[in-house]
Chimera marker file (.cmm) of the C-alpha trace (Angstrom):
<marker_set name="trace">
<marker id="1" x="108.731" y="104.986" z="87.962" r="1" g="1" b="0" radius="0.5"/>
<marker id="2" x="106.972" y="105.456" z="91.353" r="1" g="1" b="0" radius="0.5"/>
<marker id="3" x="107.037" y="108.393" z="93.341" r="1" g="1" b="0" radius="0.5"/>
<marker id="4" x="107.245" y="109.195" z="97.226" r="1" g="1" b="0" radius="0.5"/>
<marker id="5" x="104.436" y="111.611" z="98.097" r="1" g="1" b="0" radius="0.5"/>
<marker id="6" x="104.472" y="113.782" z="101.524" r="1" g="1" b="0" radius="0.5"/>
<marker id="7" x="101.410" y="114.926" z="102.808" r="1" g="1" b="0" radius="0.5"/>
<marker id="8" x="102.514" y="117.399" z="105.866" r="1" g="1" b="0" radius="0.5"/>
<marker id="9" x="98.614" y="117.670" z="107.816" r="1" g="1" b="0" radius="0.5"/>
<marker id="10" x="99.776" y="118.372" z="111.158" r="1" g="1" b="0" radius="0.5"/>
<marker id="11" x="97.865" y="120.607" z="113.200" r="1" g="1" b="0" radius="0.5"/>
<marker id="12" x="95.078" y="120.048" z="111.024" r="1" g="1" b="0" radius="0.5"/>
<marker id="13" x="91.557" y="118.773" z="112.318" r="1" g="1" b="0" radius="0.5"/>
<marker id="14" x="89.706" y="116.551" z="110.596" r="1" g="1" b="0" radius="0.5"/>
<marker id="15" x="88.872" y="116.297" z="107.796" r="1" g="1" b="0" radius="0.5"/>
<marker id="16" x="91.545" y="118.111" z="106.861" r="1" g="1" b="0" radius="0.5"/>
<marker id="17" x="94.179" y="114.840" z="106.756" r="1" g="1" b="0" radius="0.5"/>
<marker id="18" x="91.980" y="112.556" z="105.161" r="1" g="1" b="0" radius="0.5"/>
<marker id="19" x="91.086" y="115.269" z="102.368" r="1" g="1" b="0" radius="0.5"/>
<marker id="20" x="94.676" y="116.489" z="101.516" r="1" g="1" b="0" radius="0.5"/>
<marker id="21" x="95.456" y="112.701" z="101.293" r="1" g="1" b="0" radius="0.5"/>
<marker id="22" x="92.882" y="112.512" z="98.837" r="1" g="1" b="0" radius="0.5"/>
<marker id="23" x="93.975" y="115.558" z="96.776" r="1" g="1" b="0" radius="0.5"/>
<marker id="24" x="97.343" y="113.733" z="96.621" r="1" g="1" b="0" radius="0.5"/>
<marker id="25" x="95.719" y="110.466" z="95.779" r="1" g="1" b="0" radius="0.5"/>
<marker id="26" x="94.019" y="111.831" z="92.687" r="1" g="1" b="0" radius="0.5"/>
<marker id="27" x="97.437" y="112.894" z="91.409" r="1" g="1" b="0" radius="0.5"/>
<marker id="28" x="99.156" y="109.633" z="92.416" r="1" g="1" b="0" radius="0.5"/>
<marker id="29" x="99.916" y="106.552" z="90.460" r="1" g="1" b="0" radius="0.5"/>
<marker id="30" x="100.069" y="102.565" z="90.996" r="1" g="1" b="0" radius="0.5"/>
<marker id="31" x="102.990" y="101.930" z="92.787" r="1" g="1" b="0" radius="0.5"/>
<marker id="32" x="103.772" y="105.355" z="94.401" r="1" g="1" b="0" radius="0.5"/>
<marker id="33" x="103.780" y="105.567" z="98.049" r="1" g="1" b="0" radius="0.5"/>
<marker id="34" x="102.264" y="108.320" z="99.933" r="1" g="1" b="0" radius="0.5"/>
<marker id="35" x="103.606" y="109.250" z="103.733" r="1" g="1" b="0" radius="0.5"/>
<marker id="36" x="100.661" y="111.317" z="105.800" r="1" g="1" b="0" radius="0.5"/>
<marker id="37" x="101.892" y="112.853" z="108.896" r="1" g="1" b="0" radius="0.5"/>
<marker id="38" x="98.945" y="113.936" z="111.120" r="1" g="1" b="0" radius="0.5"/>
<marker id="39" x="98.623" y="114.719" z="114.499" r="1" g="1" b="0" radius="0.5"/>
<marker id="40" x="94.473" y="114.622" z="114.874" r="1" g="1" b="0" radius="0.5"/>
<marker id="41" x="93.900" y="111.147" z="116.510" r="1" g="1" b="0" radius="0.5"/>
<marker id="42" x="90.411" y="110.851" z="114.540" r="1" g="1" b="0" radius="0.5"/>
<marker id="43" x="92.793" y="110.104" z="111.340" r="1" g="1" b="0" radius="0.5"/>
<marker id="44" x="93.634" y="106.797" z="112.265" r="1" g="1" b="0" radius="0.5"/>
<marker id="45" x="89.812" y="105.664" z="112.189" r="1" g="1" b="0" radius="0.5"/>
<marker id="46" x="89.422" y="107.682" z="108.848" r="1" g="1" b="0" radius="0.5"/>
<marker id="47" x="92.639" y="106.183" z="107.024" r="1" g="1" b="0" radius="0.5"/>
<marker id="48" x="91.642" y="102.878" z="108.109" r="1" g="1" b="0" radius="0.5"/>
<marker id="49" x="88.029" y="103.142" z="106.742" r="1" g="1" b="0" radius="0.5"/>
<marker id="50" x="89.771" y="105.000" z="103.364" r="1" g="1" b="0" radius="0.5"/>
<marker id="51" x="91.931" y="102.311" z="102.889" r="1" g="1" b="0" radius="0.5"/>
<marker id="52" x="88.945" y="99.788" z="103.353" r="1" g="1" b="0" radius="0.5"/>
<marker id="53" x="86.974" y="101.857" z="100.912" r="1" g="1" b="0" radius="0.5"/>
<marker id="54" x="89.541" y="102.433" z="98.187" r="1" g="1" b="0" radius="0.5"/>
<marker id="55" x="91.731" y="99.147" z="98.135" r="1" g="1" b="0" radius="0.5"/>
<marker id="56" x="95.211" y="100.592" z="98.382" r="1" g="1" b="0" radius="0.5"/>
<marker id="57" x="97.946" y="98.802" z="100.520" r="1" g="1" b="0" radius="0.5"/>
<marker id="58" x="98.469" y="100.202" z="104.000" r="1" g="1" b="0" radius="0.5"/>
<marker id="59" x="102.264" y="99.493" z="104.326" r="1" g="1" b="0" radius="0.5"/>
<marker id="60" x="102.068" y="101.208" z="108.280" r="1" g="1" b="0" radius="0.5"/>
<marker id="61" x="100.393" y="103.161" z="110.613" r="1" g="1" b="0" radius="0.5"/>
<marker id="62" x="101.805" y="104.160" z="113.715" r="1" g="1" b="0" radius="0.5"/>
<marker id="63" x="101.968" y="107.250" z="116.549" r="1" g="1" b="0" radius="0.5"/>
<marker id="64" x="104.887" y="108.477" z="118.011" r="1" g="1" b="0" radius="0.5"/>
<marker id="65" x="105.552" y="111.469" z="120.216" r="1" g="1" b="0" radius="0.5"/>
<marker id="66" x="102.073" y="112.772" z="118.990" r="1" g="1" b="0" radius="0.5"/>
<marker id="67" x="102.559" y="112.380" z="115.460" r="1" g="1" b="0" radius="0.5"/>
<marker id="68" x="100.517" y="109.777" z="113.515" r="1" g="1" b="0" radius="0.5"/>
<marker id="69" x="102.595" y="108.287" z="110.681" r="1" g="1" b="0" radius="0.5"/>
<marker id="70" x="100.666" y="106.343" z="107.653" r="1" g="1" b="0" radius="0.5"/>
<marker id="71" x="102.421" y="105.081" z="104.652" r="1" g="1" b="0" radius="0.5"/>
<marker id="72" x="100.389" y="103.781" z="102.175" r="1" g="1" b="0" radius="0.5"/>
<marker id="73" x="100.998" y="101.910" z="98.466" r="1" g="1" b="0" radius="0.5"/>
<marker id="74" x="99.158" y="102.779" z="95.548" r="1" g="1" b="0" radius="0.5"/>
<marker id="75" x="98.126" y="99.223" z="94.152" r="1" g="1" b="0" radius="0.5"/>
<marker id="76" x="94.324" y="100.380" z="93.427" r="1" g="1" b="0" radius="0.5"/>
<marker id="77" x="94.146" y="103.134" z="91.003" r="1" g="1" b="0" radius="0.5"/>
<marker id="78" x="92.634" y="102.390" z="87.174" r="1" g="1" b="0" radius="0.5"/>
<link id1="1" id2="2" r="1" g="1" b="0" radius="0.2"/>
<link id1="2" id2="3" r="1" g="1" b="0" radius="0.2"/>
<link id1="3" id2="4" r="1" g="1" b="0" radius="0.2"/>
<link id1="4" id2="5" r="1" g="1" b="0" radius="0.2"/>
<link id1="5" id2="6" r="1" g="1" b="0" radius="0.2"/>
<link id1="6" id2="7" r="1" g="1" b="0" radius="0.2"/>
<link id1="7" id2="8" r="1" g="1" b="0" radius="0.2"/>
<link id1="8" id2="9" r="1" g="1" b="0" radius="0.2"/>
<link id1="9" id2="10" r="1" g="1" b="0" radius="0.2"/>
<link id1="10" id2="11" r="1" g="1" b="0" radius="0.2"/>
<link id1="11" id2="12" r="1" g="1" b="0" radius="0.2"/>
<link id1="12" id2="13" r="1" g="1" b="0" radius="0.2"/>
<link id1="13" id2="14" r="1" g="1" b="0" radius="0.2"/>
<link id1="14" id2="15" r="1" g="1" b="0" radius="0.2"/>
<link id1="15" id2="16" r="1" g="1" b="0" radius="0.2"/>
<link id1="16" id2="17" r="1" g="1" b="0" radius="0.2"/>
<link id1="17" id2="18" r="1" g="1" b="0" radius="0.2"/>
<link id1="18" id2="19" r="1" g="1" b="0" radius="0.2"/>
<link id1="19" id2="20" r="1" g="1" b="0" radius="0.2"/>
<link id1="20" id2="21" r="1" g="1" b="0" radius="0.2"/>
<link id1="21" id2="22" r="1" g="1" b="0" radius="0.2"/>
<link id1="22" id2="23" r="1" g="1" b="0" radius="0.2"/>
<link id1="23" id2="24" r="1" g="1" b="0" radius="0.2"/>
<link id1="24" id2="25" r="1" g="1" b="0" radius="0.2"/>
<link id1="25" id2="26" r="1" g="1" b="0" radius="0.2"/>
<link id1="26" id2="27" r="1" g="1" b="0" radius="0.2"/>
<link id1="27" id2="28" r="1" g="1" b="0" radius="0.2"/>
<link id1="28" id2="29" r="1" g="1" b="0" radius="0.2"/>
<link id1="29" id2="30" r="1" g="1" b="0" radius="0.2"/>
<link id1="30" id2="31" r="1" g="1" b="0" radius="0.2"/>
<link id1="31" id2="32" r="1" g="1" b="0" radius="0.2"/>
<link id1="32" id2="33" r="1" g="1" b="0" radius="0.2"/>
<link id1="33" id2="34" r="1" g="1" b="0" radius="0.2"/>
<link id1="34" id2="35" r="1" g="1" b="0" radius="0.2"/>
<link id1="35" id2="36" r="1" g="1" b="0" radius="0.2"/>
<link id1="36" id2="37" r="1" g="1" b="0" radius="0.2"/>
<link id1="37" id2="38" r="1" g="1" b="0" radius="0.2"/>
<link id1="38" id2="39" r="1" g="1" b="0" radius="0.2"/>
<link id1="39" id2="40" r="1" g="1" b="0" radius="0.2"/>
<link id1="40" id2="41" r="1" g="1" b="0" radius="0.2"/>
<link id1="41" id2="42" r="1" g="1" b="0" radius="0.2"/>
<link id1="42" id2="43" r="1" g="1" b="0" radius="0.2"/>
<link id1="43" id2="44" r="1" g="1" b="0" radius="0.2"/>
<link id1="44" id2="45" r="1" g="1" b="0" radius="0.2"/>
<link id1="45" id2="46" r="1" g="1" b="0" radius="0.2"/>
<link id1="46" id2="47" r="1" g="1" b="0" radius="0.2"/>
<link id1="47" id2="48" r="1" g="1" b="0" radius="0.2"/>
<link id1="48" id2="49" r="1" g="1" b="0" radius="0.2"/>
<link id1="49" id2="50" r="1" g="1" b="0" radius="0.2"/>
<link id1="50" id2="51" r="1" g="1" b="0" radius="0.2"/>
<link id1="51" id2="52" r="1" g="1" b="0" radius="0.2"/>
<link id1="52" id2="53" r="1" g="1" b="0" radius="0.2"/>
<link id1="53" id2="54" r="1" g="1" b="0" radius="0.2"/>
<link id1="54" id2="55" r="1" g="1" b="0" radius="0.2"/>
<link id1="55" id2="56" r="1" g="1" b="0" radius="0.2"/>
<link id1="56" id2="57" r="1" g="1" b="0" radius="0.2"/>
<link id1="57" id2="58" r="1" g="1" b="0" radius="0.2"/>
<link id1="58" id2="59" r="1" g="1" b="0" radius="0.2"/>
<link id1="59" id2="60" r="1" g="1" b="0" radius="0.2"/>
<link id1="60" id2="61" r="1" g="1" b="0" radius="0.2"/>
<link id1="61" id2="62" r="1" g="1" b="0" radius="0.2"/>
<link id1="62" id2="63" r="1" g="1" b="0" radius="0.2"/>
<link id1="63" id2="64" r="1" g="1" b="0" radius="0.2"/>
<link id1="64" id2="65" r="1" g="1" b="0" radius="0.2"/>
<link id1="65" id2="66" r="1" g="1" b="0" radius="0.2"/>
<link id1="66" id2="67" r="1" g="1" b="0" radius="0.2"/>
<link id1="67" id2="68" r="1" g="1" b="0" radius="0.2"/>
<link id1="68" id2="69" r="1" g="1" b="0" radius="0.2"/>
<link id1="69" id2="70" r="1" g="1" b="0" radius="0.2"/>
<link id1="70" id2="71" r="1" g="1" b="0" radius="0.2"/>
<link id1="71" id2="72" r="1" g="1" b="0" radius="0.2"/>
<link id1="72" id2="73" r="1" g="1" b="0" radius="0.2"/>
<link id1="73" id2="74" r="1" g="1" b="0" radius="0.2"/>
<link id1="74" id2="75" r="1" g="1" b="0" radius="0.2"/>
<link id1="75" id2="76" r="1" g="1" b="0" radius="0.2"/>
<link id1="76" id2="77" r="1" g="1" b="0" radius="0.2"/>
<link id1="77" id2="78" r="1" g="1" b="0" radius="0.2"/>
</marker_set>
């Protein structure tokens, strides 16, 4: 049964998004979706490269009133 993951790295500089996304990757299985809220702008460049890199699913990505939303689909774990 997937699972809806929250990762809550506002306020946080990077690296600090991309590495508690991580941390909640490791965790996560196919099919789960995990939601990243992040309000560093230099996330966008490093979810696009980690989603590149890894293979997942990048469902959307998106900034509103400051606050960058990703949601991403597990589709690449083995």
């Amino acid at each position: 049964m997937s699972e809806k993951h929250l990762v809550d790295a506002r306020g946080m500089s990077c690296p600090g998004p991309i590495t508690k996304l991580v941390k909640t990757y490791r965790t996560a299985k196919n099919g789960d979706i995990i939601e990243v809220l992040a309000t560093d702008p230099g996330f966008i460049p490093d979810v696009k490269a980690w989603i590149e890199k890894t293979g997942n699913e990048l469902l959307e990505l998106k900034e509103e009133a400051g606050v960058i939303r990703a949601v991403i689909k597990i589709t690449a774990k083995k």
